[in-house]
C-alpha positions as CSV (number, residue, x, y, z in Angstrom):
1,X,11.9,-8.8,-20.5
2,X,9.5,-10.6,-17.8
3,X,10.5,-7.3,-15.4
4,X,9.8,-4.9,-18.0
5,X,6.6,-6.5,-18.2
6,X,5.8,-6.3,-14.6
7,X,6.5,-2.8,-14.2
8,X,4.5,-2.1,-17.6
9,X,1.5,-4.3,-16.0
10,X,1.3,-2.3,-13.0
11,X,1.7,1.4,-14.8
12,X,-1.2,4.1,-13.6
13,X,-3.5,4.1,-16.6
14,X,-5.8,8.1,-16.8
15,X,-7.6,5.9,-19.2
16,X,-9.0,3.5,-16.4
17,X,-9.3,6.5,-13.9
18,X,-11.4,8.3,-16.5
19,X,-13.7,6.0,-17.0
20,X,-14.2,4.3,-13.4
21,X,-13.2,6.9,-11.3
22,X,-9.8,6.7,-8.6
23,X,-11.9,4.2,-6.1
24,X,-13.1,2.0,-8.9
25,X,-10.3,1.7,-10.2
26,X,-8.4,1.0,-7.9
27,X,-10.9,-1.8,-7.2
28,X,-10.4,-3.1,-10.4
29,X,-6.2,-2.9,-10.2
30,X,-5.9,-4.7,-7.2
31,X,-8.6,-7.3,-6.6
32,X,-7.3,-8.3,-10.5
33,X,-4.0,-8.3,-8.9
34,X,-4.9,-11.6,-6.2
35,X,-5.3,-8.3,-3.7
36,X,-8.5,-7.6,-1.2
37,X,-9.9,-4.3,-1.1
38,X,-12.1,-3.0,1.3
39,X,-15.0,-0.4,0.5
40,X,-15.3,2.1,3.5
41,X,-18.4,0.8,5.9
42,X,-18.0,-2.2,4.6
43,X,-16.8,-5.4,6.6
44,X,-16.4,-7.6,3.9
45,X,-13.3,-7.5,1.8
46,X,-13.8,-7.5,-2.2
47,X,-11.2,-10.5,-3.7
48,X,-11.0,-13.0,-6.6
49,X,-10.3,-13.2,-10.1
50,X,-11.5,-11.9,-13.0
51,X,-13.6,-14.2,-13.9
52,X,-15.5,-14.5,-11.1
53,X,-15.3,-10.8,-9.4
54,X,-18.5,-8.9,-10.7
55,X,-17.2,-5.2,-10.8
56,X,-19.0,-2.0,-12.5
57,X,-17.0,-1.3,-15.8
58,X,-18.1,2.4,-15.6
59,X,-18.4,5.2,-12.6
60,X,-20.6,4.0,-9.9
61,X,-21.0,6.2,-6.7
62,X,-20.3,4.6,-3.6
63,X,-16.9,2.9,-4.2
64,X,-14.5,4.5,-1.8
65,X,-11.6,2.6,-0.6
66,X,-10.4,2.3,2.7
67,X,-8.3,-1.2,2.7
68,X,-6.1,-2.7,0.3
69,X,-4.0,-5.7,1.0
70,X,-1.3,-6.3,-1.2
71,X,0.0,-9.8,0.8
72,X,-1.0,-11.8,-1.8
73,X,0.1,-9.0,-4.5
74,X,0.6,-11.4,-8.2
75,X,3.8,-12.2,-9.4
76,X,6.4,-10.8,-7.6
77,X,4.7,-8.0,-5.6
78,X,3.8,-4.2,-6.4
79,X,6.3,-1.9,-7.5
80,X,6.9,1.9,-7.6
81,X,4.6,2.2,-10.5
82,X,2.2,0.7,-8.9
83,X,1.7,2.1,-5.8
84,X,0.3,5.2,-7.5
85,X,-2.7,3.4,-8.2
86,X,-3.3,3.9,-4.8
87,X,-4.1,7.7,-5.4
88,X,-6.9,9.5,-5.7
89,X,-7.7,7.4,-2.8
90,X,-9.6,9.8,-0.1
91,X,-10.8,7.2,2.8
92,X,-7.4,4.8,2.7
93,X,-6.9,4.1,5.8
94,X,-5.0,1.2,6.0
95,X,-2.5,-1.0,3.4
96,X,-0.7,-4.2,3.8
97,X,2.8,-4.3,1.7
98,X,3.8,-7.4,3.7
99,X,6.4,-9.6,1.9
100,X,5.9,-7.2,-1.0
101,X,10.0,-7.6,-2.3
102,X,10.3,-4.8,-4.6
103,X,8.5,-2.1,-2.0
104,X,11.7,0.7,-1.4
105,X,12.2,4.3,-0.4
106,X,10.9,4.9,-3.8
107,X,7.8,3.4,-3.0
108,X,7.6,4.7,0.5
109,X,8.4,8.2,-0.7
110,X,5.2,7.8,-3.4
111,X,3.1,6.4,-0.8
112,X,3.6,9.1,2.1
113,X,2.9,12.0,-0.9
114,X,-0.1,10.8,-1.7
115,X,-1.8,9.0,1.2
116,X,0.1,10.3,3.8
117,X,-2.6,12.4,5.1
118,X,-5.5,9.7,5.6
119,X,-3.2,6.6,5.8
120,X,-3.3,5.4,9.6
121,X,-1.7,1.9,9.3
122,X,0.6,0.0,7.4
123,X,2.1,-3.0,7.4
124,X,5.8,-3.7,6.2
125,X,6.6,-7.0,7.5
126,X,8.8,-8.3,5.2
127,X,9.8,-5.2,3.5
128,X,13.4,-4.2,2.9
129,X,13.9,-1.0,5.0
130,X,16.1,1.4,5.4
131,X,17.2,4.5,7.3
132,X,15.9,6.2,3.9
133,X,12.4,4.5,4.1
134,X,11.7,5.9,8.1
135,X,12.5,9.5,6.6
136,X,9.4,8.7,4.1
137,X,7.2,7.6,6.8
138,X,8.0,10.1,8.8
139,X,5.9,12.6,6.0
140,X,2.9,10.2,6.9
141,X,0.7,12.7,9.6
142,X,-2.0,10.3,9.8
143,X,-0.1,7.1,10.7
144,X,-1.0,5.5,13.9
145,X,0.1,1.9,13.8
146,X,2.8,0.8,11.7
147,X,4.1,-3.2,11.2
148,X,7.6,-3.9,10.1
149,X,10.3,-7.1,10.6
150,X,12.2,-6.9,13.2
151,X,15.7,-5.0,11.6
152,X,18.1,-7.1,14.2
153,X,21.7,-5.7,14.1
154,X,20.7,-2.8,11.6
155,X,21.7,-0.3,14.4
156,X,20.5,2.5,11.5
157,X,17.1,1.3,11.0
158,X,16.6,0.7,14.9
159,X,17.8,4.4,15.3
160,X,15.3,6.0,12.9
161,X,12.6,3.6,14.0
162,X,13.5,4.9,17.6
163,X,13.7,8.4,16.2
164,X,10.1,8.1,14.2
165,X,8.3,6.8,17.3
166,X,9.8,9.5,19.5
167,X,8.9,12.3,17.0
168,X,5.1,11.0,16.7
169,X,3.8,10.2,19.8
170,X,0.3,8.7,18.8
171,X,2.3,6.3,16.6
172,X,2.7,2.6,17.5
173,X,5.4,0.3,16.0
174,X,5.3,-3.1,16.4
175,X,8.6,-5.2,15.1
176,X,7.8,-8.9,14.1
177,X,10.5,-11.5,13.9
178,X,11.7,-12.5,10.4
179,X,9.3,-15.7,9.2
């Protein structure tokens, strides 16, 4: 029950996007979510709670979105349904998943449809990849830097990093050791 739950928490609501608009709300969805966001020309980063964050509760021009960090995502992390919050979003630019446990190829797969053309870094650190998840990221155009744990013996992962790089020379990967 307590999954069913999470994945019903983090569902794509029309409702919310009809009445705040895709930036908005995905304000709302992931700074209610213990996430930052980060409005484009901005250099502070929007977090909190509920009770304290001060956000429009209708359409307000001027909210576009061009950071999310989902470290610190609630609970235990986004899921597939959640990452399509994240469309709609024009100016996204750059997304943490770090240490988000329940990020896949299914995720990956969502993420590269609908932000791979403005998306140009994201970090995985932490992520469970696979050979599946560097096919996805390969449909990212826009991706510059990317961030992922170091796969160690995975000779499959290495390959298709290796592979990914190789195909898209103005890509950077950086592998971290596990923490």
């Amino acid at each position: 029950m307590k999954v069913l739950q999470e994945i019903h928490n983090q569902k794509f609501l029309t409702e919310r996007i009809a009445a705040l608009g895709s930036n908005l709300a995905a304000v709302h969805f992931f700074t209610y979510r213990q996430c930052a966001v980060r409005l484009k020309d901005e250099k502070q980063w929007i977090t909190g709670d509920i009770t304290t964050l001060n956000l429009p509760d209708h359409f307000v021009e001027g909210y576009y979105v061009e950071a999310v960090d989902c470290t610190n995502f609630h609970h235990n992390g986004i899921r597939y349904e959640g990452i399509k919050n994240l469309s709609g979003l024009n100016f996204l630019k750059w997304l943490s998943l770090k240490n988000n446990k329940h990020v896949d190829v299914w995720c990956l797969d969502r993420l590269a449809g609908q932000n791979g053309e403005t998306l140009e870094y994201l970090d995985l650190q932490g992520c469970q990849l696979c050979v599946g998840c560097i096919y996805a990221l390969a449909r990212m155009p826009a991706l510059k830097y990317l961030t992922v744990t170091d796969p160690g013996d995975n000779v499959e992962v290495q390959a298709a990093l290796s592979l990914l790089e190789s195909s898209k020379p103005g890509l950077l990967i950086a592998a971290h050791d596990k923490q």
